[in-house]
N, C-alpha and C positions, 0 to 999 in steps of 0.2 A: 590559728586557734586561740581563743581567749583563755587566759592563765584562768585555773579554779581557784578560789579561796584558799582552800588548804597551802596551793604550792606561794600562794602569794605571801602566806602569814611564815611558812618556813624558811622565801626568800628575806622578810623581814628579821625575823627570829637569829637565821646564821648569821646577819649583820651585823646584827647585835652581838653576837656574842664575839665574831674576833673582833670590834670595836673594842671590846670588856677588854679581851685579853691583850689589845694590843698595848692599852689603858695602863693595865695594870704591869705590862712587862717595862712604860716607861718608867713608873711611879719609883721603882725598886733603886733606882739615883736621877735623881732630879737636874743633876749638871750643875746645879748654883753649889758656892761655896756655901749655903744655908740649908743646912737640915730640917726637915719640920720637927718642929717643937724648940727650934736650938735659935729663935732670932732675939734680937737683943732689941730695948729699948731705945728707940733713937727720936730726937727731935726732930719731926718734921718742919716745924712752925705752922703760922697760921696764917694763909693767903684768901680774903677777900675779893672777886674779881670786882671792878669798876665796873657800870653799865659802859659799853661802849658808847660815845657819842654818836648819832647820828648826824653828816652831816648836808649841806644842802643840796641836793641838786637840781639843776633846772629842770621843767618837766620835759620840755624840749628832746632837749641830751639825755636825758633818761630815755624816753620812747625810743631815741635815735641807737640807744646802746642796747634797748631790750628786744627791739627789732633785729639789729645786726647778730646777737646773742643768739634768737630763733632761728634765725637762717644760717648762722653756725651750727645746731644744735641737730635743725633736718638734714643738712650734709654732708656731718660726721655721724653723729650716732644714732639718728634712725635709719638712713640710708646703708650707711656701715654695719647696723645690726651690733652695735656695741652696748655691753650689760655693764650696769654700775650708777655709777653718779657722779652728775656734775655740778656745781657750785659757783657763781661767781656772786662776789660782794664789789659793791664800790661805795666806800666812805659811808659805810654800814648799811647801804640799802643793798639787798639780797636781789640782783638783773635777773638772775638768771636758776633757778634750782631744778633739777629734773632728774629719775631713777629709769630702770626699765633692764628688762632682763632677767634670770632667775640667780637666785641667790645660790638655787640646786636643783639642776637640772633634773634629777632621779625623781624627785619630787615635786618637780613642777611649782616651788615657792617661790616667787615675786620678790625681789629687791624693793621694797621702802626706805622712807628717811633713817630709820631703825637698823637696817641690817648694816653689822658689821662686814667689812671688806680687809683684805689683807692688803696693806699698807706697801707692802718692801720696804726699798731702802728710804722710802720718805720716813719710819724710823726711825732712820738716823738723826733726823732732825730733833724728834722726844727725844733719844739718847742723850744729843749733846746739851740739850735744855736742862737735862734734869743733873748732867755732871757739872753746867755752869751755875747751875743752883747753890750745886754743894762748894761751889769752888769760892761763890757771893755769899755762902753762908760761915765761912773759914774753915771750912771741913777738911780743904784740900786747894792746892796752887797748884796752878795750868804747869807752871815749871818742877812740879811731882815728877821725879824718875817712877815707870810702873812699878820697876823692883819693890818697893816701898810700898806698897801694897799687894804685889804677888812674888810671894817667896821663893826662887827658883829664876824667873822670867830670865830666859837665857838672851837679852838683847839691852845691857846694862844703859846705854845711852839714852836710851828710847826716852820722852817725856809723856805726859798726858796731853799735851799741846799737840804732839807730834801723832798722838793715835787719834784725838780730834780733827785736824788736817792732814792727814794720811801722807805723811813726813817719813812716817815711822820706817817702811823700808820692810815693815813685818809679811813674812809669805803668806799667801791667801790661802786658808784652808781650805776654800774650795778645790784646789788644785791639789794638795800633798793629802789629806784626808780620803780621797779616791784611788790613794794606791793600796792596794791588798797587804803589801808588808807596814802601812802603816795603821789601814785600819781596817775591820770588815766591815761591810756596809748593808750584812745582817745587821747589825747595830745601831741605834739612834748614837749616834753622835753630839756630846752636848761642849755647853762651852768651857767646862771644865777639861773635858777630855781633848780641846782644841791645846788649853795650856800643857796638859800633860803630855800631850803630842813632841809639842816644840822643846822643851825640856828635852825629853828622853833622848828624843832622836837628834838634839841640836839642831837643829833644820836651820840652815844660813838664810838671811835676812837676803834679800831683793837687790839692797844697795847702803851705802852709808848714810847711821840713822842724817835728817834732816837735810841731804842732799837735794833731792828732788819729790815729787809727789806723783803718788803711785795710789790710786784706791786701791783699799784692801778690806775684805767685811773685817778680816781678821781683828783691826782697830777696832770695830764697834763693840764686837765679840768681847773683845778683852776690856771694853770700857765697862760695860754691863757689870763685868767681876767684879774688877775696881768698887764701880756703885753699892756693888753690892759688901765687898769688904768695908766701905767707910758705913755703913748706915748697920750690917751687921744685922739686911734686911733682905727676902730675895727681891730679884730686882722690877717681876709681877706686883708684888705688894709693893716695893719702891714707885710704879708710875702710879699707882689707885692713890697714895698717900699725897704725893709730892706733884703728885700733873691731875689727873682723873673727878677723883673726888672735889680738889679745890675747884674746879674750871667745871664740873655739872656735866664732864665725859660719860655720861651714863651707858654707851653702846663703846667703850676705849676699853681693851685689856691687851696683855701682854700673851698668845698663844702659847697653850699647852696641851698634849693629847685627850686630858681630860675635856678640853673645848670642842672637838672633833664634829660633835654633834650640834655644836649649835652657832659655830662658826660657817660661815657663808663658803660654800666650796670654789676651788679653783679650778678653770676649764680652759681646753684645749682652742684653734680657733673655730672649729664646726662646732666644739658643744661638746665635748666628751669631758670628762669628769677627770684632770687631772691626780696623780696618785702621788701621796705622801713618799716623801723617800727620806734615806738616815738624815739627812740635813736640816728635817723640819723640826728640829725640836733646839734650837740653837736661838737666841734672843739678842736685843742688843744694836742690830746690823738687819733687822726684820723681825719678823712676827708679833707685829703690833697691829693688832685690827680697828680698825676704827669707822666714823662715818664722816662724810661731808659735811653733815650740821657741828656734830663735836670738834673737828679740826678747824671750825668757825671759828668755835668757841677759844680752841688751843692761839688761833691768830691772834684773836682780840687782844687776847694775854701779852701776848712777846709786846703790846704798845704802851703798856703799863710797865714803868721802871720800878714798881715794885715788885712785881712778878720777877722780873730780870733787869738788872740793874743796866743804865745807859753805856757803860762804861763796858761791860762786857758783850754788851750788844754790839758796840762798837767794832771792836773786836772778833768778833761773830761772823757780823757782814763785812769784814774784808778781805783781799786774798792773800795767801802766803806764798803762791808756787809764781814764782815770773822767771823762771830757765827756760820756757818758750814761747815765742811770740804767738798772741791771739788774745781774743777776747774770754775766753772760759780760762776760771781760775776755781779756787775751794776755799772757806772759810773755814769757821766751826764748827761743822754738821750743816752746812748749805752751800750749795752750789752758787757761783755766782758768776755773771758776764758784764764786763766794763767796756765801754765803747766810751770814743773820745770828745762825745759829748756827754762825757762827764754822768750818763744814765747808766745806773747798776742793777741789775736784774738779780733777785735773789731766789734761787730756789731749790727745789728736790726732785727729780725724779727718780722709778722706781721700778722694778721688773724683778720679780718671783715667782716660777713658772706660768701660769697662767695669768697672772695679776700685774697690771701696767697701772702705772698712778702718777701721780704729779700734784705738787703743792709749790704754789708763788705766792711769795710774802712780799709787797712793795710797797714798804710803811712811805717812802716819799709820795706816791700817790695814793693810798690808803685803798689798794685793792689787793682782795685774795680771788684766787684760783683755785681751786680743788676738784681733782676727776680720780675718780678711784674704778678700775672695771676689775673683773674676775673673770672674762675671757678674751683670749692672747688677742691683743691686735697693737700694734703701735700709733696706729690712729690717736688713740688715747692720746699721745703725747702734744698732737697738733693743739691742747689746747693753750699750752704757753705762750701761741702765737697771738692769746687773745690780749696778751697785754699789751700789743698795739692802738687796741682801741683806746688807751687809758693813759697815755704818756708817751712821749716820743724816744720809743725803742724800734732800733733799728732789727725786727722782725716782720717779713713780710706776712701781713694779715691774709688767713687762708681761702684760697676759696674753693666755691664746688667743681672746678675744674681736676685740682687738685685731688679734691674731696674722692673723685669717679678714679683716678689713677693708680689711689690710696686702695681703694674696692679691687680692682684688677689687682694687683700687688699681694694683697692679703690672700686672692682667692688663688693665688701659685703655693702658697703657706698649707696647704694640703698634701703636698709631696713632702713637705720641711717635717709637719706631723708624724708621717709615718717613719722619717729616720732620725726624729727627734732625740731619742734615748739614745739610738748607738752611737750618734755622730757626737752626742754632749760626754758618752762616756770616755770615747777614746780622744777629745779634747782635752779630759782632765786628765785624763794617764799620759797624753803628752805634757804638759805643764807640770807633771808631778814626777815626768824623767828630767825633766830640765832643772826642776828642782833638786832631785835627788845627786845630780852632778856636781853640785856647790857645795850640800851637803857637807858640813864640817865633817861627818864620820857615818861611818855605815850602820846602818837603823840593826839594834841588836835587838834578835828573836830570842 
């Protein structure tokens, strides 16, 4: 039977209204160390971007890389039914740009160059741009104990370097934040309430600080603060000021419930409408939207030493963790793989319930990469593989062989759906007993 008007406008109308409420029940603490009305004057400076050079390529090799591009493009993401965007540049000519899929599914809107997509942990990448800004601008040294910005921070060793390269040893709040005695998770959870977590309860660190490396969001989380203590700015207004605004991000913000409505939703892998949970209000380590054309724009940037200076770039792209052999190591906010001919691959990938992303930045061959989707599939990731076409890295280039395997694989991800929730929940309640065993002291009620 066809819905009437009526029940169609009051399905619309309820939604609205717990949106409102749910809006309004975040507003009441914001999770930044910044109040509204309470932020402080602070210098951003003034960054002009450079046009990008464009530079030459033959027509040849062009058609030869925008053909191979196409035939990557039919057998991942149209075949695969994969929504979002992808991007490839080489030496500023744009091979490859293409969208498809809904932004929201309820509504049936179309992804454009325009629509925002949730980033994840690519993120982290702005995060640590915008803390080596401050670090280029003498705001702050990479060798900053955190203490010295968050008063309390019960892991005195820990440096800003060490939360940059995930040194630090600090426990993931993914994992201790999902147990009941430390928080409920009726509650949004923000990064405030992360710090005040670890405080309280002492929660023992992972391992000794700069021993080994260990991803943790919890570094990004706490870098955000940080940001946000030196500039005395939240850390939202911090990207618009300091990344956004300068670089013509016009479709880049930092997510907040108040966005809800006009950010691009995230989906399941059939298409069902992924649902916000306490986690979603947490910045820093995720909830950075952005587009494929603006994280163009962010590329271009990182090749201007005056945007970021050579010297910390340097620094950036290389690794710190070699306690185990292999090609995958971490920088400072990018991911990176060294193989022994001397090719270093730098990059980010990214996973947020529904949202798979990936950014390659290869300033020695002067190619980016960018795929951002909004419904779950790991396919997304296969596009790293395209910087084979571009430089001799030792990744095998995909094909549609693979491509059909990739389809079979995903289409088992339908059983994974329906026990999605329970099996992620009692993952984190085991991680957050194995936590609680180390645990300097017993979480006091």
């Amino acid at each position: 039977m066809k819905p009437t008007t009526t029940f169609l406008f009051f399905k619309k109308y309820l939604f609205f209204v717990l949106i409102t409420f749910f809006v309004c029940s975040c507003k009441k603490d914001s999770g930044s160390f910044i109040s509204k009305g309470s932020e402080k004057s602070f210098d951003f400076g003034s960054y002009t971007p450079k046009e990008f050079k464009v530079g030459t390529l033959d027509a040849q090799r062009k058609a030869n890389l925008q053909g191979q591009l196409e035939t990557y493009y039919k057998d991942f993401w149209q075949a695969g039914g994969l929504w979002g965007g992808i991007l490839v540049a080489h030496k500023g000519n744009i091979l490859l740009e293409k969208y498809s899929g809904f932004s929201s599914k309820e509504t049936q809107k179309l992804i454009d160059n325009q629509t925002p997509i949730h980033l994840a942990s690519v993120s982290k990448v702005i995060t640590a741009t915008i803390m080596l800004k401050l670090i280029q601008s003498g705001d702050a040294n990479l060798e900053d104990k955190v203490i010295k910005y968050l008063p309390g921070f019960p892991y005195p060793k820990v440096t800003l370097k060490m939360l940059l390269n995930h040194r630090s040893g600090l426990p993931n709040y993914l994992y201790f934040s999902s147990d009941e005695e430390y928080w409920d998770k009726s509650k949004m959870l923000s990064n405030k309430d992360i710090l005040s977590l670890m405080i309280r309860h002492k929660i023992a660190p992972e391992f000794e600080a700069d021993s080994r490396f260990a991803y943790s969001n919890t570094n990004y989380a706490m870098l955000a603060l940080v940001i946000e203590k030196i500039t005395g700015t939240s850390f939202p207004k911090v990207l618009q000021e300091m990344i956004a605004k300068p670089l013509g991000m016009k479709n880049t913000f930092v997510f907040q419930m108040s966005d809800t409505l006009k950010a691009s939703q995230s989906h399941y892998y059939r298409g069902g409408k992924y649902p916000f949970d306490y986690l979603d209000n947490i910045y820093g380590d995720k909830n950075i939207y952005s587009t494929p054309r603006d994280m163009l724009a962010f590329d271009y940037a990182l090749y201007d030493d005056k945007f970021l200076s050579k010297e910390l770039k340097e620094l950036a792209y290389k690794g710190y963790s070699y306690e185990r052999d292999g090609v995958k190591n971490y920088g400072l906010g990018m991911r990176i793989m060294e193989w022994e001919n001397k090719k270093k691959l730098t990059y980010h990938n990214g996973w947020w319930h529904g949202n798979n992303t990936v950014f390659v930045h290869l300033p020695e061959d002067s190619t980016t990469i960018i795929a951002l989707g909004n419904k779950y599939t790991r396919a997304v990731y296969s596009a790293m593989n395209l910087v084979s076409l571009f430089g001799e890295y030792p990744l095998e280039m995909v094909q549609r062989e693979k491509a059909e395997k990739q389809a079979a694989l995903e289409d088992s991800l339908r059983q994974i759906e329906i026990k999605d929730s329970l099996e992620k929940d009692s993952l984190l309640r085991l991680d957050s007993l194995k936590l609680k065993e180390k645990t300097l002291e017993k979480p006091k009620k």
